[in-house]
PATI-908900 format. One record per residue (C-alpha): residue in one letter; x, y, z. Coordinates in steps of 0.05 Angstrom, whole numbers, padded with zeros to 5 digits, always signed. Layout:
# residues N
aXYZ/...
This chain:
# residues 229
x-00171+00103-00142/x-00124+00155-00128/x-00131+00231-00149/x-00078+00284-00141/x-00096+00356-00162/x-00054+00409-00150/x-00017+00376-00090/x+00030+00409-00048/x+00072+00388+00009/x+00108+00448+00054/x+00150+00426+00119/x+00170+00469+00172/x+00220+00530+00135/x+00191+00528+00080/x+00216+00464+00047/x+00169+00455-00008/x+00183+00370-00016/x+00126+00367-00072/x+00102+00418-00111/x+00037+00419-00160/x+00037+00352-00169/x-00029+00330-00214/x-00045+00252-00232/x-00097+00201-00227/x-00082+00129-00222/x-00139+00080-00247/x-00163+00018-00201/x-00129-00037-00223/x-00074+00002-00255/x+00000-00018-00238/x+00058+00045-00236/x+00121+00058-00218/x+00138+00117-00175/x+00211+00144-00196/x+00262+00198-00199/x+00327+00231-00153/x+00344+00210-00090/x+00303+00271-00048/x+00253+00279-00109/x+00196+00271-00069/x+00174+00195-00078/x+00176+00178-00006/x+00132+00242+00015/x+00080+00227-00044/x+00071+00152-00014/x+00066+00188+00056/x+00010+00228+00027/x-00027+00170-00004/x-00020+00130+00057/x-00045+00189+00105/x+00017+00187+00144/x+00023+00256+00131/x-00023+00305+00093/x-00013+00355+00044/x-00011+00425+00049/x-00048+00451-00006/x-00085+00421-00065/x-00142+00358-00071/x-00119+00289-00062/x-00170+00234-00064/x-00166+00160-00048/x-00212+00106-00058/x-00268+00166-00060/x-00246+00195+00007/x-00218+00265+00006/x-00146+00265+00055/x-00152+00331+00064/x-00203+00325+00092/x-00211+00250+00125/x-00224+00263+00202/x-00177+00233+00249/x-00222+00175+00281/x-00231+00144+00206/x-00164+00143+00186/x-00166+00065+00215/x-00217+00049+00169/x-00189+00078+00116/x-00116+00042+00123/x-00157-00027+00117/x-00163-00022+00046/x-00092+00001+00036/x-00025-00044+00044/x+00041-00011+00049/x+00114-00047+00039/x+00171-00016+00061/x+00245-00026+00044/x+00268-00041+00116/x+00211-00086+00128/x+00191-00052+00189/x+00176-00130+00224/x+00177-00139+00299/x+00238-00189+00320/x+00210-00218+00382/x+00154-00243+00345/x+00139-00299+00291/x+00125-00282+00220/x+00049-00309+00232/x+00044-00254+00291/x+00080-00201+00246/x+00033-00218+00179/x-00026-00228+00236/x-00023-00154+00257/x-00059-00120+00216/x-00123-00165+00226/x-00108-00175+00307/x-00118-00092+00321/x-00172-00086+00270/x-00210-00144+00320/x-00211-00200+00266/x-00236-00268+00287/x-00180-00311+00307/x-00199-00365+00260/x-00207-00313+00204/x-00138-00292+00220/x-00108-00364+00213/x-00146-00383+00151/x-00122-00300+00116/x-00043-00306+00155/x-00033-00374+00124/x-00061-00359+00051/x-00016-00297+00048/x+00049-00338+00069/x+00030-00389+00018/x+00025-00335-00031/x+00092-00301-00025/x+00117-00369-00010/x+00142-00377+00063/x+00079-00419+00091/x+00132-00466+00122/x+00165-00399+00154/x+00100-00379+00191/x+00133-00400+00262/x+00204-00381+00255/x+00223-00314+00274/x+00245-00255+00225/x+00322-00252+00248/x+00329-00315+00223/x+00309-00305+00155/x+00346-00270+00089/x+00331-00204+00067/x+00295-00227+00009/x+00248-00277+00063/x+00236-00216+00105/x+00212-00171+00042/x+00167-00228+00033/x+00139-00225+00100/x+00130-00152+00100/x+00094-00163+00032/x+00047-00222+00068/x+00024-00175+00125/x+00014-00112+00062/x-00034-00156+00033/x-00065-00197+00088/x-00132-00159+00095/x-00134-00163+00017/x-00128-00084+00008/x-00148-00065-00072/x-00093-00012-00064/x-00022-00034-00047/x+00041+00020-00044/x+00112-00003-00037/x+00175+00047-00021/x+00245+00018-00054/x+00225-00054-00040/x+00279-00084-00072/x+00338-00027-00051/x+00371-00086-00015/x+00360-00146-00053/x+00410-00174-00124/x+00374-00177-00181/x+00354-00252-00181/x+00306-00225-00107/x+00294-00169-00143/x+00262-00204-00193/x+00219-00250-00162/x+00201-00189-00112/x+00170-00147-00169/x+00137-00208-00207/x+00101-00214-00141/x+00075-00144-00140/x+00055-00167-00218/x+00013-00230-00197/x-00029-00184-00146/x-00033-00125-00208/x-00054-00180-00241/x-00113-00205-00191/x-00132-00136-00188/x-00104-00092-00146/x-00081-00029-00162/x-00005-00018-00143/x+00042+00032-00140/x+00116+00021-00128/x+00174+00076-00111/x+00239+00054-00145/x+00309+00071-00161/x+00311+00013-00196/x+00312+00025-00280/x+00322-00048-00295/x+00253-00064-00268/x+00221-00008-00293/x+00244-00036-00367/x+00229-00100-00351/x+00158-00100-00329/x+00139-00038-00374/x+00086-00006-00345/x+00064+00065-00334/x+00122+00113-00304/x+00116+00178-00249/x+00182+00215-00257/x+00180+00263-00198/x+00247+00309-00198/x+00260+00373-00144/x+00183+00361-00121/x+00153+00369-00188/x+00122+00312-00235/x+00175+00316-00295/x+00144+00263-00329/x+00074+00216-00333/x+00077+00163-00376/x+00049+00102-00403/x+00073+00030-00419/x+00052+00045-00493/x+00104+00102-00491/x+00169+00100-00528/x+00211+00076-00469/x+00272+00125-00497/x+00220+00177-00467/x+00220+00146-00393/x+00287+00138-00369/
């Protein structure tokens, strides 16, 4: 699902913001992306997502190689692939159904289609009665859920999520992360940046401890968790 060999990422000056970074994540696999403020989490999510690409080194995604990936594909490549992000990113002057409706609307989806795929992902992060409101109106905790919604709404089998609970308590926090959970558990293979330690505990699964750039540590739920943190 995702390959990463010998990965480097060099901005302008010569800021080198990862650094031989090697992994491979399986499909289906659930991890958690952690380490420093500045570490590099944000960049390596970047990469994955093709926002940005690296500088050096191989980095392969659902079998396509980024370095690679010609400009003109990099739509079709993004369908498969749902991003959350911690300040929801969601477009005030519309509804939630026309912010969870946008990734389907510019990829030409059949309106009916988009009804039947908007409404099933509001019902699964639970905010089907929300659909017509708009996003100012909701909590932060609602409008994680919408961003989550329109992640998932063209069912991607990869989904990546930057500090998605930064601004929620604990009790959001934790029905934020068991919903990342549920879709691990359908399937899809997720991979979540987070400060947070207490949900990195609590769901136990595989750890990416990136610090100054570099992967300090790889590990596994089966682990000692002494060794994570």
């Amino acid at each position: 699902m995702i390959r990463f060999n010998h990965v480097f990422k060099r901005y302008e000056g010569g800021y080198d913001a990862l650094k031989n970074i090697s992994f491979e994540l399986n499909r289906g696999e659930m991890a958690f992306l952690t380490g420093h403020s500045g570490a590099g989490k944000s960049t390596l999510l970047r990469l994955i997502a093709l926002i940005e690409r690296p500088s050096r080194g191989e980095a392969v995604v659902n079998g396509q190689d980024l370095t690679k990936l010609p400009r003109r594909r990099l739509p079709h490549f993004r369908r498969d692939l749902g991003v959350v992000f911690q300040d929801y990113k969601l477009l005030y002057d519309r509804t939630v159904f026309d912010n969870v409706a946008l990734p389907l609307a510019v990829t030409g989806t059949d309106p009916v289609e988009i009804g039947k795929r908007v409404r099933a992902a509001l019902d699964k992060v639970g905010l089907l009665s929300k659909e017509r409101v708009y996003p100012i109106t909701l909590s932060g905790g609602e409008q994680q859920r919408v961003g989550i919604a329109r992640a998932v709404v063209s069912k991607p089998s990869l989904l990546l999520a930057d500090e998605p609970t930064g601004n929620l308590d604990a009790e959001l926090s934790d029905e934020i992360m068991d919903l990342f959970l549920d879709f691990h558990h359908h399937g899809v293979t997720v991979l979540i940046a987070t400060h947070d330690q207490r949900q990195i505990a609590r769901l136990n699964k595989r750890v990416l401890k990136l610090a100054h750039g570099e992967l300090e540590h790889d590990s596994h739920a089966d682990t000692p968790r002494s060794t994570l943190l």
